[in-house]
C-alpha positions as CSV (number, residue, x, y, z in Angstrom):
1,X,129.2,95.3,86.2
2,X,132.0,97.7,86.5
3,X,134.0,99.3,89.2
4,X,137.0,101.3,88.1
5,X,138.8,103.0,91.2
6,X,142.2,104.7,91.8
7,X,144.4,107.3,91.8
8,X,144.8,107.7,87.8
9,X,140.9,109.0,88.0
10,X,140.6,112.3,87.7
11,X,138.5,113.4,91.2
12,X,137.0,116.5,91.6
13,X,136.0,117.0,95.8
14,X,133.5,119.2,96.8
15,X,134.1,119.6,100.5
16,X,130.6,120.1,102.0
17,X,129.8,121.3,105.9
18,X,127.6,118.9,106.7
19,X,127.1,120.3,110.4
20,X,125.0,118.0,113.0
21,X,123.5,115.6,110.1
22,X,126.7,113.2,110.2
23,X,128.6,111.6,113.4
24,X,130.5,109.3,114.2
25,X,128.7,105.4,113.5
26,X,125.4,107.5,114.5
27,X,126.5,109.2,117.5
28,X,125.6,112.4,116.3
29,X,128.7,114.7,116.3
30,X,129.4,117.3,113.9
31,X,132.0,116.3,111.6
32,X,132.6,117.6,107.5
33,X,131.6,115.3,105.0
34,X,133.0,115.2,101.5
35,X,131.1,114.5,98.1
36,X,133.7,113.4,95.7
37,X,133.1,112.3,92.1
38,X,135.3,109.1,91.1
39,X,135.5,110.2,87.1
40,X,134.4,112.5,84.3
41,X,130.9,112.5,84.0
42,X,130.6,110.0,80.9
43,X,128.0,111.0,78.3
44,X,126.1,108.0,77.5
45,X,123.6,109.6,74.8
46,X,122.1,113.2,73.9
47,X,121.2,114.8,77.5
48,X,122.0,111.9,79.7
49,X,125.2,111.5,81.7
50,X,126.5,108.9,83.9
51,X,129.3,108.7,87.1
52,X,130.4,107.4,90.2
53,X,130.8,108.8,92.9
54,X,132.0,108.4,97.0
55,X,130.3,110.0,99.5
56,X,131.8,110.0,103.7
57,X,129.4,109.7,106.1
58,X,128.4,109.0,109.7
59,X,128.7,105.0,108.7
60,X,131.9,105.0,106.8
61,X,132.2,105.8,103.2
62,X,129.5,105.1,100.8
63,X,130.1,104.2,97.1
64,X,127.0,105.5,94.5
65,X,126.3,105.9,90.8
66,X,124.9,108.6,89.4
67,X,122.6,109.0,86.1
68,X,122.2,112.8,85.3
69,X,119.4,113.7,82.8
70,X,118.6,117.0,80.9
71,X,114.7,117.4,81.0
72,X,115.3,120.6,78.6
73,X,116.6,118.4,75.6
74,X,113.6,116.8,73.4
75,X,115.8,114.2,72.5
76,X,115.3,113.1,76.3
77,X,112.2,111.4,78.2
78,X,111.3,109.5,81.1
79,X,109.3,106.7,81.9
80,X,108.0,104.6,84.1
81,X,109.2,101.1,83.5
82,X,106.8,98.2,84.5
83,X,106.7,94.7,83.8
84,X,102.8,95.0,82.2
85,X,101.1,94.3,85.1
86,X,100.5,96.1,88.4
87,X,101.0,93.1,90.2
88,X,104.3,91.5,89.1
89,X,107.8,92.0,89.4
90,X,111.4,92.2,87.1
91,X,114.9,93.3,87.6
92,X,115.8,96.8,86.4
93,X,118.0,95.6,83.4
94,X,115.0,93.7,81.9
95,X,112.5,96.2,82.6
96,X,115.3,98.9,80.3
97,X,116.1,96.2,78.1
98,X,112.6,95.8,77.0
99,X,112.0,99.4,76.5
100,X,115.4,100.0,74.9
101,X,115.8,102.7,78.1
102,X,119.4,104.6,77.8
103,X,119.2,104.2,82.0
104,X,117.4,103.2,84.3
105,X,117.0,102.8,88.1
106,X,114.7,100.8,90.4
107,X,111.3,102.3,92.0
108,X,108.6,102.5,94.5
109,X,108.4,100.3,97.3
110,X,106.5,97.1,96.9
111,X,104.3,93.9,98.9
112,X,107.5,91.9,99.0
113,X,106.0,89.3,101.9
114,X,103.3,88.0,103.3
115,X,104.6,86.2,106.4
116,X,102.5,87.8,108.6
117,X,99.1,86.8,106.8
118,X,100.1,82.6,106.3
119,X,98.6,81.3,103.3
120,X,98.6,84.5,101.8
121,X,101.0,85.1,98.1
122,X,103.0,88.7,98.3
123,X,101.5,90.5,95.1
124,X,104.2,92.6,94.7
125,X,102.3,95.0,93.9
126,X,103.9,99.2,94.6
127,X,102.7,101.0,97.7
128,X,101.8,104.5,95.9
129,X,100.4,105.9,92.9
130,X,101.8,105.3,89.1
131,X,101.7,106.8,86.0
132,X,103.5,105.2,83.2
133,X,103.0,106.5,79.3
134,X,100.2,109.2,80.8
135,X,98.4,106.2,81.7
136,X,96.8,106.1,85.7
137,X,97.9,102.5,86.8
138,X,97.0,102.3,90.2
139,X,96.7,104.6,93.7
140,X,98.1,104.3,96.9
141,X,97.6,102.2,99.9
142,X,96.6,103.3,103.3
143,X,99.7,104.8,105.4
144,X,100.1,101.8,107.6
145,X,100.3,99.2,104.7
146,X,102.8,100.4,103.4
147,X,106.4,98.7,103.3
148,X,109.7,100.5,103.9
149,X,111.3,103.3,106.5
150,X,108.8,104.9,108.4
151,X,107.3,108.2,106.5
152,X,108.7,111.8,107.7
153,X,105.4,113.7,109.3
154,X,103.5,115.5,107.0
155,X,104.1,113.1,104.2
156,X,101.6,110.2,103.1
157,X,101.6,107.4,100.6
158,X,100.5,109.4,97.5
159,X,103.4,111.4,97.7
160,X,104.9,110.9,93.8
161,X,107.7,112.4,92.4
162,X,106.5,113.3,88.4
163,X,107.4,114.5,85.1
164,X,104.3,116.4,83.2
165,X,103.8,116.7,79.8
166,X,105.7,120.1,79.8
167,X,109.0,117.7,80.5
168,X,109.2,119.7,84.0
169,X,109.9,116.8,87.1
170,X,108.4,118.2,90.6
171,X,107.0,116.6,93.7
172,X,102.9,116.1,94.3
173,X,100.4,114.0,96.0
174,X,98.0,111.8,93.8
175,X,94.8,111.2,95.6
176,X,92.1,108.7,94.3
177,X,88.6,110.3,92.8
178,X,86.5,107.6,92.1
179,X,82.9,106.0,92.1
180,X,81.0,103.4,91.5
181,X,77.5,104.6,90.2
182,X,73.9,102.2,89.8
183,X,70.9,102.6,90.3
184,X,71.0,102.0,94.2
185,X,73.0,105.5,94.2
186,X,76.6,106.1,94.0
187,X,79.2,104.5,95.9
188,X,82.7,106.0,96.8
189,X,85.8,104.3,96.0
190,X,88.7,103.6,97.8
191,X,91.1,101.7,96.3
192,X,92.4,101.3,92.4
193,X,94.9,98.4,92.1
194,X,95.9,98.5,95.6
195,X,97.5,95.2,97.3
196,X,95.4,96.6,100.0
197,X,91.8,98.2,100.4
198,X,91.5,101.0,103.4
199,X,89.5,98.7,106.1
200,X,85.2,99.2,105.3
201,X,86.0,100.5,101.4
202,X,85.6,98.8,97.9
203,X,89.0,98.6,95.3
204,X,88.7,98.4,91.2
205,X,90.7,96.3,89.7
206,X,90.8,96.6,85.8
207,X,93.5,94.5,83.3
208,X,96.5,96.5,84.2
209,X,96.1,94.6,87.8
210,X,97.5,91.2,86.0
211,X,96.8,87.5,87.4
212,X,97.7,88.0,91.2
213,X,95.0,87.2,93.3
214,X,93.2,89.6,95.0
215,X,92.9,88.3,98.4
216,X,95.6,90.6,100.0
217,X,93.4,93.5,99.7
218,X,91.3,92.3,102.4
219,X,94.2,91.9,104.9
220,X,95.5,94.0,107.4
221,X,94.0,97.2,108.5
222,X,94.6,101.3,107.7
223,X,97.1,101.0,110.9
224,X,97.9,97.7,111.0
225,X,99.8,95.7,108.1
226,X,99.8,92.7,110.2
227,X,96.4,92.3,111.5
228,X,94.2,89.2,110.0
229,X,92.5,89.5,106.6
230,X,89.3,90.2,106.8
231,X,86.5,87.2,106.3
232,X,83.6,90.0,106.0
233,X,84.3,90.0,101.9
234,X,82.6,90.6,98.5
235,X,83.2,90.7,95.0
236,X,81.7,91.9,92.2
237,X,82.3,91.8,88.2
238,X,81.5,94.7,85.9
239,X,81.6,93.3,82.5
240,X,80.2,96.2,79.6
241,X,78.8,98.1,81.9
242,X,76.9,95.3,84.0
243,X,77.2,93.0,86.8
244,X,78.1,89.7,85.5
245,X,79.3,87.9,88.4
246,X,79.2,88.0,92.2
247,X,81.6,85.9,94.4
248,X,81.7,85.3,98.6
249,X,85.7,86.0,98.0
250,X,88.1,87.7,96.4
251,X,89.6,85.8,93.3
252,X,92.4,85.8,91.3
253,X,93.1,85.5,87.8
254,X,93.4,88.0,85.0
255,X,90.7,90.5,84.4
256,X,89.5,90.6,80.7
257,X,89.3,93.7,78.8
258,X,86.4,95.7,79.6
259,X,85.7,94.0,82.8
260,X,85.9,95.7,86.6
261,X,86.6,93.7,89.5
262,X,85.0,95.2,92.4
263,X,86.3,93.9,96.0
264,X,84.5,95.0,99.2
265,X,85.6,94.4,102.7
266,X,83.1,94.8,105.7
267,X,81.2,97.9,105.2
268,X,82.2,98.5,101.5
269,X,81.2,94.1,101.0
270,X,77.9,95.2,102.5
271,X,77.5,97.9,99.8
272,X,78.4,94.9,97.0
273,X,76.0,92.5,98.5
274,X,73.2,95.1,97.1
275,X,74.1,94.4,93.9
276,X,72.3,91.5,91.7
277,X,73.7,89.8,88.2
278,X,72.8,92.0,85.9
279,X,72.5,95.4,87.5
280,X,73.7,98.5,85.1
281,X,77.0,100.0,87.1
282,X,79.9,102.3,85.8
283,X,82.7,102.7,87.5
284,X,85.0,105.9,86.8
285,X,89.0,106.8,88.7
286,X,91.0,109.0,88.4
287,X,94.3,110.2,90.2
288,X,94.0,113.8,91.3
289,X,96.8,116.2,91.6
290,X,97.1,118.4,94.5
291,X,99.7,120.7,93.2
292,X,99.6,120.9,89.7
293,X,97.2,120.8,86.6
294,X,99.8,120.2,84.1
295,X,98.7,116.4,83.1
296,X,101.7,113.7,84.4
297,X,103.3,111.6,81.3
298,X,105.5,109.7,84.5
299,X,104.8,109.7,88.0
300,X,106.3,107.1,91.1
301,X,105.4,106.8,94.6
302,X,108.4,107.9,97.2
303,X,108.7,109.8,100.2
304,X,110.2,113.5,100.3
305,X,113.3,113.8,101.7
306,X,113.9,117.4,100.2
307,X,111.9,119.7,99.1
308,X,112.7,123.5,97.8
309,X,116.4,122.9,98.2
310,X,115.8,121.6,102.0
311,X,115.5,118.6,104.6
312,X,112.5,117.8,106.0
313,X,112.3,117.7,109.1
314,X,112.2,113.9,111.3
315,X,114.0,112.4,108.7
316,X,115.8,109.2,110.0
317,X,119.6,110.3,110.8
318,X,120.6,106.8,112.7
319,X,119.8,103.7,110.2
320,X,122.4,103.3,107.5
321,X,122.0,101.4,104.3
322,X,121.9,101.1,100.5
323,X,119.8,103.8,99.4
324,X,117.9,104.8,96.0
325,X,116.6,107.9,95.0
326,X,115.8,110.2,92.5
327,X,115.5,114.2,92.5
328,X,115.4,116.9,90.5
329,X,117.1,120.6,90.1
330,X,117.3,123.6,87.9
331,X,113.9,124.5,88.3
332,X,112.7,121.0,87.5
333,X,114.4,121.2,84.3
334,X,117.7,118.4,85.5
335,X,116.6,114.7,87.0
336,X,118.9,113.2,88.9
337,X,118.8,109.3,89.5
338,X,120.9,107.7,92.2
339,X,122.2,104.2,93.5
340,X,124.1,103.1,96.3
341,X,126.4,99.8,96.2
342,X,125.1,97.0,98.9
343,X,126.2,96.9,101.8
344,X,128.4,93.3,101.4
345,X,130.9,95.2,98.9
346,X,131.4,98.6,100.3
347,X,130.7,98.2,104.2
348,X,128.9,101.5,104.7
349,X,125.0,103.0,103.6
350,X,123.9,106.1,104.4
351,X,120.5,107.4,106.6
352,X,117.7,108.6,104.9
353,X,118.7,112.2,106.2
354,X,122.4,112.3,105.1
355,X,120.6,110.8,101.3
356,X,119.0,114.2,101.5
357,X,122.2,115.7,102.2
358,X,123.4,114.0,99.7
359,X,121.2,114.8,96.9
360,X,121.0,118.7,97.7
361,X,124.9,118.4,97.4
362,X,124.3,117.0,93.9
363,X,122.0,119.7,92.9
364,X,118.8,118.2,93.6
365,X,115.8,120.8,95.0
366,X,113.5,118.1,95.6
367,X,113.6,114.4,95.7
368,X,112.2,111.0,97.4
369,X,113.5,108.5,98.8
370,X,112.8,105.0,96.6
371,X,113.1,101.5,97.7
372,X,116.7,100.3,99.0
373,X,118.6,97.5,100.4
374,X,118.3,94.7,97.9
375,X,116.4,96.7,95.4
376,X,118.6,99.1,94.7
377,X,120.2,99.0,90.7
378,X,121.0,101.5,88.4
379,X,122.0,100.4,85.1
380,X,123.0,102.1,82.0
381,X,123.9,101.3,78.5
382,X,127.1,101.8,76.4
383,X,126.8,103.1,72.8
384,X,126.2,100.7,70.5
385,X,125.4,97.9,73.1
386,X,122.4,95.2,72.9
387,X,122.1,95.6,76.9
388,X,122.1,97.8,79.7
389,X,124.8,97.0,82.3
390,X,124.2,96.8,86.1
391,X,126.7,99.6,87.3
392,X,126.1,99.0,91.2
393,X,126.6,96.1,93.4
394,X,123.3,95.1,94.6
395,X,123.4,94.3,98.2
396,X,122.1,90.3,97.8
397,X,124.8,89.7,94.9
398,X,122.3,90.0,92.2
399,X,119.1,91.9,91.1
400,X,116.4,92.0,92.8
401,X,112.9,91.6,90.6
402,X,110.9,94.7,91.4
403,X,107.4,95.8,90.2
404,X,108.5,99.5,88.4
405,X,111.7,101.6,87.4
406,X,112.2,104.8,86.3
407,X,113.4,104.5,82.7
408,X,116.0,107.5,80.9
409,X,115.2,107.5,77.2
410,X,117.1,109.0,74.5
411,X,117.2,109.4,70.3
């Protein structure tokens, strides 16, 4: 890790008016706050840059780093990084290392316990849609699953923040289109991958799931994360385009290649139940974009915070803390990746409304905000070296594992 501060820097300040959205430890009184890069942005490879910065808000002064990428170069892409399964979780600097990513910094939120369902394993598992390679890995669970802040109104858990195959980032909502078709007729689907199934619906699972059981799909309700699991359960296995198995439960283990696993919870386990060994069934998904038809090589679950250079509106403006996000400017052509240090080294976070300040004062448009607290790491890596470096402090004193990142890759 490495924290250089002090007056020999060169510091460029960018005084900012930053009107009602800051006050004084949440007391909401107008007061300026000041955006103020630490260094030089460092060039770390072809298109991608790297920097501190501080930032002074309502909470004290918050300490960040900063990964600036250049969409327009084709020496540049982005990916999401994962560690190959759905359901499984690895720090940031392992997830780059194993890609060979330039940069990287830590995703969605995630199924990180299970304390209110006893006897139930956390999958850890992301709460909205992903897209890693071009390749759909999984949709989002219902609104009330979800873990983290509470959303801003108007915005759901297949809200994604993407980069399409014409290397352009923008914000969309993935929705799930998806069936399961035999000959009793064809039955909707309403989950793909999900730690959790909407209440009366059936979930696919394929391979990209992994080995974590399946059981927490049935817990909980559309508005309730902590209500009971469910004991009204079926499952089904499509193996080449057949039922092969049928089980009372939801099970665990990994999927082989080809196969389906088809869970069902109370109206969608009655739908299952009609279903014998045997049967022929196909079962299609698909993650549908609401705003754009340009196909997604990278897309992550997050909230909006901004969007066409502004706020949204009921964004949280009283909880501090260490905040991640990523945005994008210049007509979707720049990415910007962001980090906070943890709480225990600098003493200050920031609300999710001053992030959005924050990130338009960077010369973000649009952005979400990603999982923070102990998640949040940004790491980078030095010419020449074998390994990224962590740049922040992470609020628990080391990395957190997490299930995805967003990866910076450069030739």
């Amino acid at each position: 890790m490495r924290h250089h501060r002090g007056a020999a820097r060169t510091a460029l300040t960018v005084l900012l008016a930053f009107g009602a959205l800051v006050g004084g430890a949440g007391t909401g009184t107008a007061e300026a706050a000041a955006l103020r890069y630490d260094s030089r942005a460092a060039a770390l490879a072809p298109g991608v840059q790297y920097r501190e910065f501080t930032f002074a808000a309502s909470h004290g002064q918050a300490h960040g780093h900063l990964l600036t990428v250049d969409l327009r170069s084709s020496r540049v892409s982005v990916d999401l990084l994962t560690p190959g399964a759905v359901a499984a979780r690895l720090p940031v600097s392992r997830l780059a290392d194993a890609r060979g990513a330039q940069g990287a910094v830590n995703g969605d939120f995630f199924d990180m316990t299970e304390t209110q369902h006893p006897g139930v394993a956390a999958t850890g598992a992301s709460v909205g849609p992903a897209i890693a390679s071009g390749h759909q890995l999984k949709a989002a669970v219902p609104n009330g699953q979800r873990f983290g802040p509470s959303l801003p109104p108007g915005t759901t858990t297949e809200d994604v923040l993407g980069v399409g195959t014409d290397r352009t980032a923008r914000l969309d909502r993935l929705a799930l289109s998806g069936a399961v078709a035999s000959g009793l007729g064809t039955l909707r689907l309403r989950g793909f991958n999900q730690y959790a199934v909407p209440a009366g619906g059936v979930g696919a699972y394929t391979p990209a799931w992994g080995t974590a059981s399946r059981l927490r799909a049935v817990c909980g309700t559309d508005t309730d994360r902590a209500a009971p699991c469910s004991d009204d359960t079926y499952e089904v296995t499509v193996r080449a385009g057949k039922v092969s198995r049928v089980a009372t439960a939801p099970g665990r283990g990994a999927i082989p290649a080809g196969s389906v696993v088809l869970v069902g919870r109370e109206a969608g386990a009655d739908d299952l139940r009609k279903l014998e060994v045997g049967d022929r069934v196909s079962v299609s998904t698909s993650l549908v974009a609401a705003g754009s038809r340009t196909p997604y090589r990278f897309a992550i679950g997050g909230f909006p915070i901004l969007r066409d250079g502004s706020a949204l509106t009921g964004l949280n403006d009283t909880t501090a803390a260490t905040r991640t996000s990523a945005g994008f400017g210049d007509a979707g052509r720049t990415l910007y990746l962001l980090a906070l240090d943890g709480n225990a080294e600098t003493g200050a976070g920031l609300t999710v409304r001053e992030l959005a300040s924050l990130m338009g004062d960077i010369g973000a448009t649009g952005a979400v905000n990603l999982d923070g607290g102990g998640s949040s790491t940004l790491v980078s890596r030095r010419a020449g070296a074998a390994h990224v470096t962590v740049r922040n402090h992470p609020s628990g004193g080391a990395e957190r594992p997490v299930p995805n990142a967003i990866g910076v890759f450069s030739s």
